[in-house]
C-alpha positions in Angstrom: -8.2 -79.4 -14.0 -4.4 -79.0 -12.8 -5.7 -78.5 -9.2 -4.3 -80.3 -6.3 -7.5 -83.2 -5.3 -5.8 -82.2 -1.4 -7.1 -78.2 -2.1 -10.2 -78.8 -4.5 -11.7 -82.2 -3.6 -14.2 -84.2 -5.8 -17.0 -82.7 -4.2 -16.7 -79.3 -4.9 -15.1 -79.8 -8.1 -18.2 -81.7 -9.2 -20.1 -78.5 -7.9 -17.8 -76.3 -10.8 -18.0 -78.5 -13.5 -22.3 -78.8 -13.0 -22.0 -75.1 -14.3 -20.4 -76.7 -17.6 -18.3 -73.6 -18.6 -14.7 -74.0 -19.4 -13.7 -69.9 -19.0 -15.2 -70.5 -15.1 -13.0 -73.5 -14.9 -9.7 -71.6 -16.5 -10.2 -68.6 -14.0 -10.7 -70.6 -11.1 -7.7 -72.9 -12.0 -5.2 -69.7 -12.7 -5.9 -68.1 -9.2 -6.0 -71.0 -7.5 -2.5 -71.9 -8.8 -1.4 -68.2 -8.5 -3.1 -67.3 -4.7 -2.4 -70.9 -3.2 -4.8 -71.4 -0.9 -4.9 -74.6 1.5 -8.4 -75.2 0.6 -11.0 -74.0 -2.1 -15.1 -74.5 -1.3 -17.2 -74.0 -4.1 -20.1 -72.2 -2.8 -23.8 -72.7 -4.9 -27.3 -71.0 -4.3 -28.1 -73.3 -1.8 -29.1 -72.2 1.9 -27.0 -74.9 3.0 -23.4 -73.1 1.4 -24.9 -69.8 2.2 -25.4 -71.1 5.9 -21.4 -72.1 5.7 -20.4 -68.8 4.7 -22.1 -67.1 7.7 -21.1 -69.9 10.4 -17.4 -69.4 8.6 -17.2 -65.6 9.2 -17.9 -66.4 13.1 -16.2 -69.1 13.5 -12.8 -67.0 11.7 -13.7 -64.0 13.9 -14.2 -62.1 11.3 -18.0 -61.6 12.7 -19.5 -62.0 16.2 -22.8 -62.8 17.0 -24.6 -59.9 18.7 -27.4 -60.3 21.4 -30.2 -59.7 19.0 -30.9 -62.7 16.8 -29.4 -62.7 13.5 -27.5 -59.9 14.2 -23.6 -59.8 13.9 -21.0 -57.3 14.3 -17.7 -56.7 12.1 -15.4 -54.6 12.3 -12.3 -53.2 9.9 -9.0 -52.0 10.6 -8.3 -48.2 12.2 -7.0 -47.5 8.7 -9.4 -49.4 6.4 -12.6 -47.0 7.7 -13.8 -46.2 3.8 -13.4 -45.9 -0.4 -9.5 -46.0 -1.1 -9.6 -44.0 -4.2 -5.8 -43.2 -4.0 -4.9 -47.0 -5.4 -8.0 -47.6 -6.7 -7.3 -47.4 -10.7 -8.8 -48.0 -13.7 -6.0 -50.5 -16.3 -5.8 -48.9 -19.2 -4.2 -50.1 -22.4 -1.8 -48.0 -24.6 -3.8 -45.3 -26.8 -6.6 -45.5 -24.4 -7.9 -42.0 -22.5 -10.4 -41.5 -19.5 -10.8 -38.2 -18.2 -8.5 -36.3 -15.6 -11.0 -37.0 -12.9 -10.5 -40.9 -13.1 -7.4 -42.3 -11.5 -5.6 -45.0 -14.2 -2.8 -47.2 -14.5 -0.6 -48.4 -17.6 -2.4 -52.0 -17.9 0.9 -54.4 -18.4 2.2 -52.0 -14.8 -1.2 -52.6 -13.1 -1.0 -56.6 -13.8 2.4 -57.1 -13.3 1.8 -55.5 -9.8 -1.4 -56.8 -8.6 -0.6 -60.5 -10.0 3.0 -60.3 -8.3 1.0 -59.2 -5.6 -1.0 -62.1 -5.3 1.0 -64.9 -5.5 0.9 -66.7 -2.4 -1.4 -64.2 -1.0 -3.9 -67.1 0.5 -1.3 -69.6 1.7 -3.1 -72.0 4.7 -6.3 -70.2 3.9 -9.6 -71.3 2.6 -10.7 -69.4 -1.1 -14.3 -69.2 -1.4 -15.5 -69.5 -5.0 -19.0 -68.1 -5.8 -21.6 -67.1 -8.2 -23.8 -64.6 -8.6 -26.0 -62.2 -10.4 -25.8 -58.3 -10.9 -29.9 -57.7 -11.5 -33.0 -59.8 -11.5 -32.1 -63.5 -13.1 -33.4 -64.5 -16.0 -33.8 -60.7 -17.5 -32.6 -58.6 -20.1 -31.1 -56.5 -17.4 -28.4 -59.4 -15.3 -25.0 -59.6 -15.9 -23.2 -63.4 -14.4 -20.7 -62.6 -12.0 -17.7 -64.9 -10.5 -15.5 -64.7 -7.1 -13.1 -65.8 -5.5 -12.0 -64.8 -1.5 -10.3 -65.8 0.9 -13.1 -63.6 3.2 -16.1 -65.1 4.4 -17.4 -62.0 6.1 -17.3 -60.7 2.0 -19.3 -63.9 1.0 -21.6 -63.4 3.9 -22.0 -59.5 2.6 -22.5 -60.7 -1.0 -25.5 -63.3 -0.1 -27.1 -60.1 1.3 -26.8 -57.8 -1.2 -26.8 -59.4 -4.5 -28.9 -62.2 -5.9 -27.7 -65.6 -6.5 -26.1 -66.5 -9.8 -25.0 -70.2 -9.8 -28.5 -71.5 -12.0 -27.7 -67.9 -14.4 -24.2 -69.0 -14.8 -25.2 -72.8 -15.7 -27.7 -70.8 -18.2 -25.0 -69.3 -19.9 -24.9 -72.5 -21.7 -21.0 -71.7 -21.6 -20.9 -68.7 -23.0 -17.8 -66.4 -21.3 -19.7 -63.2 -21.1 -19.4 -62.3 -17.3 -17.8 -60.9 -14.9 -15.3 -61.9 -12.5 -13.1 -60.7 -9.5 -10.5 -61.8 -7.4 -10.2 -60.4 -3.7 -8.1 -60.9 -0.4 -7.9 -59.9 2.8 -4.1 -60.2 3.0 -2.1 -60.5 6.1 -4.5 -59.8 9.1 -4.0 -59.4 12.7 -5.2 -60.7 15.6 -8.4 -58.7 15.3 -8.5 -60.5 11.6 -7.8 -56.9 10.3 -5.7 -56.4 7.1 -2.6 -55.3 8.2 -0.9 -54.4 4.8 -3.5 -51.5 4.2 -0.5 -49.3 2.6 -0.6 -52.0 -0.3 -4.2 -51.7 -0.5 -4.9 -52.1 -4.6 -8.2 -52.2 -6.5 -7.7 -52.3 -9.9 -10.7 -52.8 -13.0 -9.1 -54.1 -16.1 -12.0 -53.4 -18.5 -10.2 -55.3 -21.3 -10.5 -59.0 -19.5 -14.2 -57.3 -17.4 -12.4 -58.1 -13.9 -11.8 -56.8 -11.1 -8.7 -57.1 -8.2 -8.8 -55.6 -4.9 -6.3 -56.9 -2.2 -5.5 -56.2 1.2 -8.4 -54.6 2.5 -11.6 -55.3 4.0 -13.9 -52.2 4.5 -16.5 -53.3 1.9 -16.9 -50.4 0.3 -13.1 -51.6 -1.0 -13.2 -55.6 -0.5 -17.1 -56.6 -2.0 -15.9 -56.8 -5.4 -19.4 -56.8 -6.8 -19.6 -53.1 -6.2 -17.1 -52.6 -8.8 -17.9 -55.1 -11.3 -21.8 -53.9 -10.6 -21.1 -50.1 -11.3 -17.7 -49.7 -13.0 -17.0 -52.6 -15.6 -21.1 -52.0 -16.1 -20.7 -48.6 -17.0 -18.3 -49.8 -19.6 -20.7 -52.3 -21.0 -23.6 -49.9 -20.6 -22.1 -47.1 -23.0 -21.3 -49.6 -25.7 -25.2 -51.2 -25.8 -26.6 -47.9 -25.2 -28.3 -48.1 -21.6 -27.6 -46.3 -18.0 -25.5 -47.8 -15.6 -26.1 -45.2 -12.3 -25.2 -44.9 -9.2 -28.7 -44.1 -8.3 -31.6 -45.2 -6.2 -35.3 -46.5 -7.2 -38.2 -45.7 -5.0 -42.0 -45.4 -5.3 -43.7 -42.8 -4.9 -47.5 -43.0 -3.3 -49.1 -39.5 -2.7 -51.3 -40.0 -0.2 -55.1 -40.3 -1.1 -54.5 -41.4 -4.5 -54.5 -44.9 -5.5 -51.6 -44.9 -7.8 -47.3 -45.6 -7.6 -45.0 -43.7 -9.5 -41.3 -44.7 -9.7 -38.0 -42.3 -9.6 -34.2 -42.7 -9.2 -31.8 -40.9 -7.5 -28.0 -40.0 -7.5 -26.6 -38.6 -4.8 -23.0 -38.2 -3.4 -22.4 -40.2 -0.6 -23.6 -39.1 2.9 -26.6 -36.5 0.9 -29.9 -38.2 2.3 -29.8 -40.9 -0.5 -30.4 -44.1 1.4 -32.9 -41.8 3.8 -35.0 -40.7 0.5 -34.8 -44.0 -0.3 -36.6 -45.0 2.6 -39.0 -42.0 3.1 -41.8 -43.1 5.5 -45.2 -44.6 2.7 -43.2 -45.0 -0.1 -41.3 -48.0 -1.3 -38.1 -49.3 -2.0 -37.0 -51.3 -4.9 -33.3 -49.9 -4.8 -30.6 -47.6 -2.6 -27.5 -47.7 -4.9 -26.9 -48.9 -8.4 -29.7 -48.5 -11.3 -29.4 -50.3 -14.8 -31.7 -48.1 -16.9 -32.9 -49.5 -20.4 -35.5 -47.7 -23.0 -38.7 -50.3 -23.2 -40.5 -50.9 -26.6 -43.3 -48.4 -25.3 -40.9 -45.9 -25.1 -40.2 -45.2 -21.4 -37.0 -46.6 -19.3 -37.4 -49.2 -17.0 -35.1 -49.6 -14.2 -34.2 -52.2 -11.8 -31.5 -52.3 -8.9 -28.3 -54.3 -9.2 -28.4 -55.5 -5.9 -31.1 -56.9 -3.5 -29.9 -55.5 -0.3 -28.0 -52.4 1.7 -25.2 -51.1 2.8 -25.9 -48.2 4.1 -24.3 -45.1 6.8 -25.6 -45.8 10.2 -24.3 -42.8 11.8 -27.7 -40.4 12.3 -30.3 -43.0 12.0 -32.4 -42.4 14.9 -36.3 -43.5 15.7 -37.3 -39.6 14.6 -35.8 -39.1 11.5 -35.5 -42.2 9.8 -38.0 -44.9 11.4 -38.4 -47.5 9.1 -34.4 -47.9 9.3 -33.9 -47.5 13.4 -37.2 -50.5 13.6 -35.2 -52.8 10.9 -31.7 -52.2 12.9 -33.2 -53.0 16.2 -35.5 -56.0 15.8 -34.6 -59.6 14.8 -32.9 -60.6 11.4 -30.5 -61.4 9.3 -28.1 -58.4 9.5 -24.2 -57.2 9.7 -22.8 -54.0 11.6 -19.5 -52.9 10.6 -17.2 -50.3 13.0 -20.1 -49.5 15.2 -19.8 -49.6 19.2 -20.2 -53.3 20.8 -21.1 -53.0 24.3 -21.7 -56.7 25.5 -23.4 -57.4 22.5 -25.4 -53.9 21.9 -24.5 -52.4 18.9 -24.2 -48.3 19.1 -23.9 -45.6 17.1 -23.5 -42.1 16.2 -26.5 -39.8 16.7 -28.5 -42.8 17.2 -31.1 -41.2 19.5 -29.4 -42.4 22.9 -26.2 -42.0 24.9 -23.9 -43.8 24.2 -21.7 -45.9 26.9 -18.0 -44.7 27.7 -16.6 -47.9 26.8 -16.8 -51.0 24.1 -15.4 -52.3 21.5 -15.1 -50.7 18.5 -12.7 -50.5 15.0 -9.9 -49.7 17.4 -10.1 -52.5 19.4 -10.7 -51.9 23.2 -12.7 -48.3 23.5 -13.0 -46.0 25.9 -13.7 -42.2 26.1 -10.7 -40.3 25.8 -8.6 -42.8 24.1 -6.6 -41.2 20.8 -5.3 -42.8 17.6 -1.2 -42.7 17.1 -1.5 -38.6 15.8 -3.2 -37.7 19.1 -7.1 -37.4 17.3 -9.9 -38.6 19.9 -11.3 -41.8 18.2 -15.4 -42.2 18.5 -17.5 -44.8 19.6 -18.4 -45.5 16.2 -17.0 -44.7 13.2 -18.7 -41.9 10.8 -18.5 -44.2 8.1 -20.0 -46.9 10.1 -22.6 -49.3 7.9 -25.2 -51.9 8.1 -25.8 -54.3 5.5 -29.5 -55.8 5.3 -31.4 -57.8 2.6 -34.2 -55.4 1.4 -36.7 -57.8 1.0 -36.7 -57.6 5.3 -37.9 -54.2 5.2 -41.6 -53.7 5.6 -41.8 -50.8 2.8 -39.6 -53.3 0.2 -41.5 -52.8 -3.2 -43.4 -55.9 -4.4 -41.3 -55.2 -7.9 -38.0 -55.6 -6.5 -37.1 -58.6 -8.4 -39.4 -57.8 -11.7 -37.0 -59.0 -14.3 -38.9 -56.3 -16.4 -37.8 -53.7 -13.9 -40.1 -50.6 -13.3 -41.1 -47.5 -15.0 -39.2 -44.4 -14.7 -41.1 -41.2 -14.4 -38.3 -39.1 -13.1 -34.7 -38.8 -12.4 -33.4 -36.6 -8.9 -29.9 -35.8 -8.5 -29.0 -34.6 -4.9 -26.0 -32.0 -3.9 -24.9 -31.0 -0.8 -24.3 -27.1 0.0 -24.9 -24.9 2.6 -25.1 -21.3 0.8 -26.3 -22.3 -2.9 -29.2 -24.6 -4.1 -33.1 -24.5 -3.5 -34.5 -27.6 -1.5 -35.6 -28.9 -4.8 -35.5 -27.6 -8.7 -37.2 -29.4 -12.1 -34.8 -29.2 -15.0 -36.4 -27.1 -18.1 -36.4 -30.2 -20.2 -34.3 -33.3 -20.5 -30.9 -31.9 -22.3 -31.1 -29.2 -18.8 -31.5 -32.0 -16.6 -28.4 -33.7 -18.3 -26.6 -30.5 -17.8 -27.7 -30.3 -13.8 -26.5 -33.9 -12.7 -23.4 -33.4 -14.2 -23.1 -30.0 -12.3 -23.4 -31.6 -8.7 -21.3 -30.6 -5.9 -21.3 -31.8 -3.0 -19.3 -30.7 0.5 -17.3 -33.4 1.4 -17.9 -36.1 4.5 -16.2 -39.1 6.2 -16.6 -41.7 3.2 -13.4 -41.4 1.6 -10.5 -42.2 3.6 -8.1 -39.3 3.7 -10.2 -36.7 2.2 -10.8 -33.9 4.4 -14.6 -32.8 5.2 -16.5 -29.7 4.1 -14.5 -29.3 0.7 -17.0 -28.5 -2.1 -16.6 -31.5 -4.7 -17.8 -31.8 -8.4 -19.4 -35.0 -8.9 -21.1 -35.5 -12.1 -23.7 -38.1 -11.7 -22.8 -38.7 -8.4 -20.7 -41.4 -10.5 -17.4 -39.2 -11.6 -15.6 -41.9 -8.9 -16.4 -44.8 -10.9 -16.7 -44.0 -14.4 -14.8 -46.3 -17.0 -15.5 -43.9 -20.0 -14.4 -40.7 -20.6 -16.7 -37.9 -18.9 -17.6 -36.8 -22.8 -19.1 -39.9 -23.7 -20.9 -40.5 -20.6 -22.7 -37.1 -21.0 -22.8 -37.9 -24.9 -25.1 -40.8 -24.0 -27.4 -39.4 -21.4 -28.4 -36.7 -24.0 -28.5 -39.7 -26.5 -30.5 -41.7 -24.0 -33.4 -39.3 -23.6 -34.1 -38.5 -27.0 -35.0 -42.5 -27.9 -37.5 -42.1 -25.3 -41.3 -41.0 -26.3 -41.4 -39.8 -22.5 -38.3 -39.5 -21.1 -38.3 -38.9 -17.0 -38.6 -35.5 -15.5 -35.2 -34.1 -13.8 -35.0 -32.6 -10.7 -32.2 -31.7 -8.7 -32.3 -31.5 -4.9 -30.9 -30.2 -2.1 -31.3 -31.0 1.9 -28.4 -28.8 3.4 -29.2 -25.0 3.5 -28.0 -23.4 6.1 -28.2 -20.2 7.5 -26.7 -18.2 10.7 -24.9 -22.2 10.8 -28.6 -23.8 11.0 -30.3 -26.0 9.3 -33.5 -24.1 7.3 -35.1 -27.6 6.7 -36.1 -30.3 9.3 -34.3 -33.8 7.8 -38.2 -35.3 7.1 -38.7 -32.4 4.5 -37.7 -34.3 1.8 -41.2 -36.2 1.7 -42.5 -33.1 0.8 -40.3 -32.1 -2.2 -40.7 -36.2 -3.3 -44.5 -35.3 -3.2 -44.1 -32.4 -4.5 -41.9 -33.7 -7.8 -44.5 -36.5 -8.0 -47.5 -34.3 -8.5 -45.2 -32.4 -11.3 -44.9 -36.1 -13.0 -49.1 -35.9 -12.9 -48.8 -32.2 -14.4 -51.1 -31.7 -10.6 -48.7 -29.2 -9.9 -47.7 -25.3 -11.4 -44.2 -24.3 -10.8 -42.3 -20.7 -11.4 -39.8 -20.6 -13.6 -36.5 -19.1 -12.8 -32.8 -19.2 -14.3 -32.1 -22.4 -12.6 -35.1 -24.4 -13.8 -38.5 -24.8 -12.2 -39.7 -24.4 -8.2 -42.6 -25.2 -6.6 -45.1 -22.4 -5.2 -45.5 -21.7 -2.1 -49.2 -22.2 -2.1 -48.8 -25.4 -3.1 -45.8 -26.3 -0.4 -47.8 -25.2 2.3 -50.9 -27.5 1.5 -48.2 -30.1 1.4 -46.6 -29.5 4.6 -50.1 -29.6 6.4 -51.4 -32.7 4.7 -47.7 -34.1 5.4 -46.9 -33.2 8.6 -49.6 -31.0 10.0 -47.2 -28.2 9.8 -47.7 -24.8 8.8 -44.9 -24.0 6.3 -44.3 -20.2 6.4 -44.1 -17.9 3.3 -40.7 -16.5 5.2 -39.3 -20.4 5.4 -40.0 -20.5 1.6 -38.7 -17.0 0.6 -35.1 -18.5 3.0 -35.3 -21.9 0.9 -36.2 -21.0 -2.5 -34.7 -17.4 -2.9 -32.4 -17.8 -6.3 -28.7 -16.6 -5.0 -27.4 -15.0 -8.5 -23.7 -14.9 -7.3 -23.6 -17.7 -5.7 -24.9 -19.6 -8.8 -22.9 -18.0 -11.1 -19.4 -18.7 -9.2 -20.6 -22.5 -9.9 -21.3 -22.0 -13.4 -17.7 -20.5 -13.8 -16.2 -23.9 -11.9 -18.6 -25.3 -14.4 -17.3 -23.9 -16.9 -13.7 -24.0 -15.7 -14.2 -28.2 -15.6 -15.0 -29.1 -18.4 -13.2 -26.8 -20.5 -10.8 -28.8 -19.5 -12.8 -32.1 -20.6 -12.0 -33.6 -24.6 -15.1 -34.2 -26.3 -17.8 -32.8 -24.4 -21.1 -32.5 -26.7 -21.5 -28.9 -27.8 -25.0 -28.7 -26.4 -23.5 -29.1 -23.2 -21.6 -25.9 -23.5 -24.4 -24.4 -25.0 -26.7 -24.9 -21.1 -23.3 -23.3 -19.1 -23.5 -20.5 -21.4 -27.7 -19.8 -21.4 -27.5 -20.5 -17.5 -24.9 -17.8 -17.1 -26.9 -15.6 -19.5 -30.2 -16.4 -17.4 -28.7 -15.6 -14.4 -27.0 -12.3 -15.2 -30.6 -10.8 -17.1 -32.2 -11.7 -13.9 -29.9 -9.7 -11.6 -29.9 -6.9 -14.0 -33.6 -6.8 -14.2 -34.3 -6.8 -10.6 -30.9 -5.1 -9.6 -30.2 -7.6 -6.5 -27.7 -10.6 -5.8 -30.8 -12.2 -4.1 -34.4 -12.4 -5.7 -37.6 -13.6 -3.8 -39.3 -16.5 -5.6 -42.5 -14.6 -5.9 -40.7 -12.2 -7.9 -40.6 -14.5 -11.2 -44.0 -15.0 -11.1 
């Protein structure tokens, strides 16, 4: 290996040539030659090298222990707070298209740029090579992954939220079907904050399955295995005829009835997905990224990329979200990135509490009143704020979480976020309708994406447009596809937590146990529904048992006639953006078409028939 001995000693050479694969030892070699680090540490599965990682990151500063054992804080730079999807590009090769939704780059301009880019980028740093595994190991569903950092703080992320892989890649018998990335941190202050974040790049290059992302750190940017995990997988899914989703897995346990019954969710970012996720007696198997594959008895199984979270903090209070707040306030293993440090107290938005006039947060030294360099207040805490915790340290973690066979899939929810449109919660009319409602999302736009301004309605099919690979048309092509090689595919239902009226809220945020319950019984045929132009909805009979086995609550008929009322202009101004989208789209399947068109026509016999923009549920009974 044409390594300096001085930057890759014997020991940790011996530790890359154990996993007996000569495309591992040609990657590691090229960017080792090409980056130039001082020092390369081959990290394995061991507790002892995942021990090193985490002592690294404090002993960089790129973590600080908090007063809470295990607990340690990190923070990113004022202008590294979230996605950059601006230089975040898929590489295409000439002759290739993805749709106009996807951001791309001419391959041979992408390389020359990101490679020129990185040469010398580590110089008198340390690179961190590692392994690991996207999915249970040892099952149908995991895909090897490689790395290479010059972050320990990413590492230290990493060990939390994805399995081990070093045994899975010495499995591979030497076989080059993997994954790999390559990221750094770049120039950083004395804060160890990237300070090149106008050359931020993250770039996928499908055609080698690799992924570069420089000069950043939010993690969201810098933990590459959320790019090989969702985006170079949604290439490889669409070729071998499975799901790769940006969705979680959760079981659902009615209470009283001695059974579990699994769903997954999509749901834009900052739409209640982690918090449905973790709904009070149910479990968790997953909060992000599903790989979905039909089983031989004709239903999907699913199982979650990842073993761990990384999750908003901002809103997580003791109320609302208690299993959370008691996991981010007792002892264990967990990371706090661009919260508030007050002498080692960890705050954040809406957590329940006030919240002291002065810390330290992404900004550096905080107080109330101080302003960023355009004369904006800067919070405590950032919106985008996260934790990252290993799911198995939760006390409603599913005993299937690491099932190599995954677990059943009985239905599919995909979550929007509007304040004038949607019902609470909606079951598609059959499978091809439920196809045609995920890719009809919208959501109003929050604090996750850096430079996009808030409350702008958003298409996002899937909740996944961001990080698709393929074109839109045969993403949708192979969802229809997907549930027609399924004796019982999963029920869709479509779900929305953010009605507003007079500028309030009509649901309390703990409703959504109810519609879960609720969309669970429909799974068990335990429930009727009505059906309207949009697709099924519950009764309010039915809601109102559920609210007072629930919560004790009594759920009026005039909460239910506010939440479930079908809005016939409203709709049909979204099935005309519909309409508008993916006109505009190459390819899309026909039958696709076909739902925009029967929607509108459903929607314009109802309002002719009962003469009104606004019809009561009770009236399509």
């Amino acid at each position: 290996m044409n390594i300096d001995k001085n930057i890759l000693d014997e020991a940790n050479l011996a530790k890359l040539e154990a996993v007996n694969n000569p495309k591992v030892m040609e990657i590691v070699e090229k960017y080792v030659n090409l980056c130039k680090p001082s020092k390369v540490t081959v990290l394995t599965d061991s507790e002892e090298d995942m021990q090193y990682a985490r002592d690294l990151a404090v002993k960089n500063g790129e973590e600080k222990k908090l007063s809470t054992e295990g607990h340690t804080i990190h923070f990113d730079g004022i202008n590294d707070q979230g996605r950059d999807l601006e230089n975040t590009r898929v590489l295409l090769p000439p002759g290739k298209k993805l749709s106009k939704a996807i951001k791309t780059l001419d391959r041979e301009e992408g390389l020359k740029e990101v490679l020129g880019m990185l040469d010398g980028i580590m110089e008198g740093r340390e690179m961190l090579v590692k392994f690991y595994c996207l999915g249970p190991e040892n099952s149908k569903f995991a895909i090897p992954a490689l790395q290479m950092t010059d972050s320990s703080y990413v590492v230290h992320s990493e060990d939390m939220l994805y399995r081990q892989g070093y045994n899975q890649f010495k499995n591979l018998n030497g076989s080059g079907e993997f994954f790999h990335f390559i990221h750094s941190s770049g120039e950083v202050d004395e804060r160890k904050n990237t300070k090149n974040v106008d050359k931020r790049r993250v770039y996928m290059d499908l055609e080698e399955e690799r992924v570069f992302t420089i000069n950043n750190q939010y993690a969201g940017n810098s933990v590459g295995l959320k790019k090989l995990s969702l985006r170079l997988a949604i290439g490889k899914a669409n070729k071998e005829d499975w799901l790769c989703e940006h969705m979680f897995i959760m079981g659902v346990k009615p209470e009283g009835k001695d059974r579990i019954t699994y769903f997954t969710g999509a749901f834009p970012s900052a739409c209640g997905k982690t918090s449905t996720a973790m709904i009070p007696g149910q479990t968790i198997v997953g909060d992000d990224i599903a790989y979905i594959r039909p089983g031989e008895d004709g239903i999907s199984y699913a199982v979650n990329v990842e073993q761990g979270i990384f999750g908003i903090i901002a809103d997580v209070n003791p109320t609302d979200d208690p299993l959370i707040y008691k996991s981010l306030t007792t002892p264990r293993e967990l990371i706090f990135s661009n919260v508030l440090d007050v002498d080692g107290t960890p705050y954040w938005l809406n957590m329940g509490q006030d919240i002291p006039s002065k810390g330290e947060n992404f900004s550096g030294d905080w107080e109330e009143g101080k302003q960023d360099d355009k004369g904006n207040a800067i919070s405590p805490a950032h919106k985008n704020a996260r934790y990252t915790i290993r799911i198995n340290e939760l006390d409603n973690a599913d005993e299937h979480l690491d099932n190599p066979e995954g677990v059943p899939v009985s239905g599919m929810i995909y979550g929007g976020r509007d304040s004038d449109t949607s019902p609470p919660v909606v079951q598609s009319l059959s499978w091809a309708h439920g196809v045609f409602i995920g890719s009809a999302i919208e959501s109003e736009t929050t604090a996750t994406v850096v430079g996009r301004p808030t409350g702008v309605r958003k298409h996002n099919p899937m909740s996944n447009i961001e990080f698709l690979t393929v074109p839109l048309a045969t993403y949708i092509e192979n969802h229809l596809k997907f549930g027609e090689t399924l004796d019982k595919p999963p029920l869709i239902f479509s779900t929305n937590y953010f009605l507003k009226e007079d500028g309030k809220f009509l649901n309390e945020k703990v409703d959504k146990k109810v519609w879960v319950v609720w969309m669970e019984g429909r799974v068990h045929n335990e429930y009727e529904a009505i059906e309207t132009p949009i697709g099924h909805i519950p009764k309010y009979d039915d809601l109102k048992a559920l609210f007072k086995q629930i919560f004790d609550r009594e759920y009026t008929e005039d909460e239910y006639k506010q939440q479930f009322s079908i809005k016939i202009d409203k709709l049909l101004e979204r099935m005309d953006r519909m309409e508008a989208t993916y006109k505009e789209e190459e390819g899309i399947p026909q039958v696709f078409h076909d739902h925009i068109q029967q929607q509108k026509e459903r929607l314009v016999e109802a309002k002719e028939k009962y003469d009104k923009d606004v019809i009561l549920p009770g009236e399509f009974e």
